[in-house]
N, C-alpha and C positions, 0 to 999 in steps of 0.2 A: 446644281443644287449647292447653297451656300452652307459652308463648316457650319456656319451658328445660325441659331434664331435670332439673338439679341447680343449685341457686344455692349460693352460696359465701359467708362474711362472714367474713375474717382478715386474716393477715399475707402482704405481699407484698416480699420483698427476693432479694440472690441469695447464692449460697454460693460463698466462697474455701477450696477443697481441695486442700490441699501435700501430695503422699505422700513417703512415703523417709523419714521422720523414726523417730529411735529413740524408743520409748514412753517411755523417762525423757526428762525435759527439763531440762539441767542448768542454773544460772542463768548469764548473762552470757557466755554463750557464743555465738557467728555458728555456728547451723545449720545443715546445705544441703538442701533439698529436690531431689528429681532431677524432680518434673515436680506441674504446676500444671495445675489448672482453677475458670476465673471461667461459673458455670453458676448457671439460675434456681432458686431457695432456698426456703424457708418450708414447714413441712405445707401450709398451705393452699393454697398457688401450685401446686404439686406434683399435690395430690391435683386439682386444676383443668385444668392442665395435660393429666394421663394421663388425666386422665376423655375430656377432650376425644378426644383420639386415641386412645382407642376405640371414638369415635361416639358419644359422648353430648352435648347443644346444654348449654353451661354459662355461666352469669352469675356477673360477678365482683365485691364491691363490697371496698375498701381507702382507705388511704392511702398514697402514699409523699410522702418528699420532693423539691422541684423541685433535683433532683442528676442528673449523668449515672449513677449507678449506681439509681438509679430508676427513668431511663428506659429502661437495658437491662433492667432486669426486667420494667418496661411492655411492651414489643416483641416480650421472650420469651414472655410468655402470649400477648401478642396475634396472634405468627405461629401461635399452637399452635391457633389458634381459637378462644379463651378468648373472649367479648366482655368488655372492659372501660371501658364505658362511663361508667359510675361510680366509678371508680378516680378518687379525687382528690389533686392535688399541691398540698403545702403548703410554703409558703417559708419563709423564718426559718433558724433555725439549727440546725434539727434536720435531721437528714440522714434517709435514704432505711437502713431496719437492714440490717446486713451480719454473716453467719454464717461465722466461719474455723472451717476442719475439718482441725488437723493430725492427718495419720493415720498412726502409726506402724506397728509390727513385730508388736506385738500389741492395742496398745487406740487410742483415739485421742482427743483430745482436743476440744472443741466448746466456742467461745468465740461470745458475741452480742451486738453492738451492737443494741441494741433501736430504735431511733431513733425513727421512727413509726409501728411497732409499737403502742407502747401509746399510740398518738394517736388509735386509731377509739373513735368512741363511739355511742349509742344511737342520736344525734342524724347521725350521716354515714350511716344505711341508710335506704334507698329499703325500705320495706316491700312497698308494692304490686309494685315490682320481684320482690325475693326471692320473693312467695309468687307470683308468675305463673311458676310449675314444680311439678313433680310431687315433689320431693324438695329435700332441706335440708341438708349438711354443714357441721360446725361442726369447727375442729380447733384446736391448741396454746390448750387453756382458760386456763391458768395465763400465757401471754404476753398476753391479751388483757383489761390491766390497764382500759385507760378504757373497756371494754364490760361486764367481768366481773360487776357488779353489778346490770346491766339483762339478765342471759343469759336467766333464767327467764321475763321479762317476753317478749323475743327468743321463745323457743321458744316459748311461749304463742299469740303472735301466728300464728306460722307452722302450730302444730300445729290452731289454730281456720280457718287459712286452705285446711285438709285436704292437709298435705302431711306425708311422713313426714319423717323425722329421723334421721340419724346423726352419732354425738359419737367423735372421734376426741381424747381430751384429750393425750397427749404429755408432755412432763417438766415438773414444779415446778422451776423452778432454785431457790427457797426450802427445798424438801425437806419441805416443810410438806403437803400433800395435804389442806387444807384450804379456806373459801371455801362458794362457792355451790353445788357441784358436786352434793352428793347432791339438792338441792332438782330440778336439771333431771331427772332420770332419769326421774321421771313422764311428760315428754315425747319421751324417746328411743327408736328402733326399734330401732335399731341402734346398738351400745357397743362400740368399737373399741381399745382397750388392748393393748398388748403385756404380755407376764410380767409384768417387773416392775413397771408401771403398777396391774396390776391387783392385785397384791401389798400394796403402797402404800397404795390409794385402800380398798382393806379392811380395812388393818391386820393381815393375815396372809401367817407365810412361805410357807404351802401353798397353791398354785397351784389346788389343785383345791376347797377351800374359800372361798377365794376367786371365782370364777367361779362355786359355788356360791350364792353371798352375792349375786353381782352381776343372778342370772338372777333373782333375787327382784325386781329391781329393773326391769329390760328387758328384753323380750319375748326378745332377741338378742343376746348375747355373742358375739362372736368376740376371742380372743387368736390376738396373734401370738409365735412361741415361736422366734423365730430360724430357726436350721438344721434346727430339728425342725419346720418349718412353720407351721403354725395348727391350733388346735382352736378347738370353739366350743359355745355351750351352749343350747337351745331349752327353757324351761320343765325337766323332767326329760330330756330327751335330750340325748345329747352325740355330737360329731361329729370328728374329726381329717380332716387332711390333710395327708400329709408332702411337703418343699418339695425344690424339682426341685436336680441336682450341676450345677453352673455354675461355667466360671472365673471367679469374680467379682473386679472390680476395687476395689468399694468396699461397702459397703451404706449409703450415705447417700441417703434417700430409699428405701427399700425397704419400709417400713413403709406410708410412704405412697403408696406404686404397688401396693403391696399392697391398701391400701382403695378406688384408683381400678378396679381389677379386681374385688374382691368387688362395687360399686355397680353398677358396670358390667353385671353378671348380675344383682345385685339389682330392678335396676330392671327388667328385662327378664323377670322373673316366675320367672326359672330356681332348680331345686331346691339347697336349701344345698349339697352337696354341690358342684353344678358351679361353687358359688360361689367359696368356699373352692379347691378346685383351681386357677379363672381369676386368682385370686386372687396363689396361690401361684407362679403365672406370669407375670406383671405384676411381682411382687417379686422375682422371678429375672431377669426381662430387666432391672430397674433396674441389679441390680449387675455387668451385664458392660458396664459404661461407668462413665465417674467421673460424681457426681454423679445426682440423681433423675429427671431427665427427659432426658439426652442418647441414650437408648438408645428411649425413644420418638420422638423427633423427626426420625431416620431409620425415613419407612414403610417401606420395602424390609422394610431390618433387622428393623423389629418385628412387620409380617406374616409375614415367615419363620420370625422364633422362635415366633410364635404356633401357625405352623401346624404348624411341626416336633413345637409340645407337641401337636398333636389340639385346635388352639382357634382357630376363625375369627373374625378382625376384622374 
């Protein structure tokens, strides 16, 4: 029996989310936000996080820095059940990254202190760690500049140590969709892109040629399509699930509470379908709280919503 269900190897910082802002942002102006929250950040933190509180045992390996906003990010995984044993602090002067998410009226904006983000390298992962579990999450490729080039070597390792793999890549801030990325796919189970990731990474506007392109490549495509839910691609089959009407507060972290529910059932042998659905419910209770993980961290709350959808946690 393997330690963990899921091992984890990213970024771990937290998110500063101001709402109330007007979507233009004029220069040199004092703007007022009407309400704040300082909550834990990162895809990877995130999807570690809601794995956890769903019942899945998860191992965590990172860097941040030795800063008080590192160690509330430390504290916040580690209430969640995260083990982060291997999370190490670096001193110097690089800080612990921090994500401001002003969210206006209709778009919103996302700005990132990368700090030591791009400090993990080949050389800070526990290997023996990572592969004692059944399962491998990898997410934000394009942040995870000091590993980026040792990814395929990474997957290799894990994928010979008989565990599956799922790549959630996230945005290029470069805009470039370039790098190592098509060389991993050999190794992935599972390819987690939202629309327009998957857009990008294939160089086409069509969504459905796209994810076409992509299922050539991994056994298992899922996109996530916002407000129209998820679909997803198996070899020639393809599958939709549309996403639950929720007052939502935010969708930050939705995508990735989204991948913590599909795994979630993934791992648990359950047919795509229920995946996708659980899926879709995980990323609907994200956004009735600000921020990716405060709506899982009340169980009450998140057993209720689960069960209200038809889905036991």
């Amino acid at each position: 029996m393997p330690r963990f269900d899921v091992t984890i190897a990213g970024e771990l910082n937290l998110d500063l989310i101001l709402h109330g802002l007007p979507s233009e942002l004029p220069p040199e102006r004092e703007l007022l936000a009407d309400r704040m929250m300082l909550t834990l950040g990162s895809s990877s933190a995130i999807v570690a996080h809601n794995l956890s509180a769903l019942g899945s045992r998860v191992g965590f390996i990172s860097r941040i820095g030795d800063d008080p906003l590192g160690q509330i990010a430390l504290d916040r995984l580690a209430a969640g059940g995260v083990d982060v044993s291997k999370v190490r602090k670096l001193g110097g002067d690089t800080k612990s990254g921090l994500t401001v998410i002003l969210q206006g009226d209709r778009y919103r904006h996302i700005i990132t202190y990368a700090g030591t983000i791009f400090d993990l390298t080949f050389e800070d992962l526990d290997l023996g760690y990572l592969a004692d579990s059944r399962h491998f999450h990898f997410s934000s490729f394009y942040l995870q500049r000091g590993l980026r080039s040792r990814v395929v070597e990474l997957f290799q390792r894990i994928k010979a140590a008989g565990l599956t793999i799922s790549l959630d890549p996230n945005d290029d801030p470069d805009d470039l969709w370039q790098g190592e990325l098509m060389k991993v796919f050999p190794y992935v189970d599972v390819f987690l892109p939202n629309a327009r990731e998957a857009r990008k990474i294939t160089g086409t506007e069509n969504l459905e040629t796209a994810m076409a392109h992509l299922a050539k490549l991994v056994p298992l495509v899922v996109v996530k399509v916002g407000a129209e839910g998820a679909i997803a691609q198996r070899g020639l089959e393809c599958f939709a699930s549309p996403a639950l009407k929720v007052n939502a507060v935010d969708a930050v972290g939705a995508g990735d509470s989204f991948d913590a529910g599909l795994l979630s059932q993934y791992l648990r042998g359950s047919d795509l379908p229920t995946c996708l659905a659980v899926g879709n419910v995980a990323g609907a209770l994200s956004t009735t709280r600000a921020g990716g993980t405060e709506a899982f961290r009340d169980a009450g709350y998140r057993q209720q919503f689960f069960r209200a959808n038809g889905v036991e946690v």
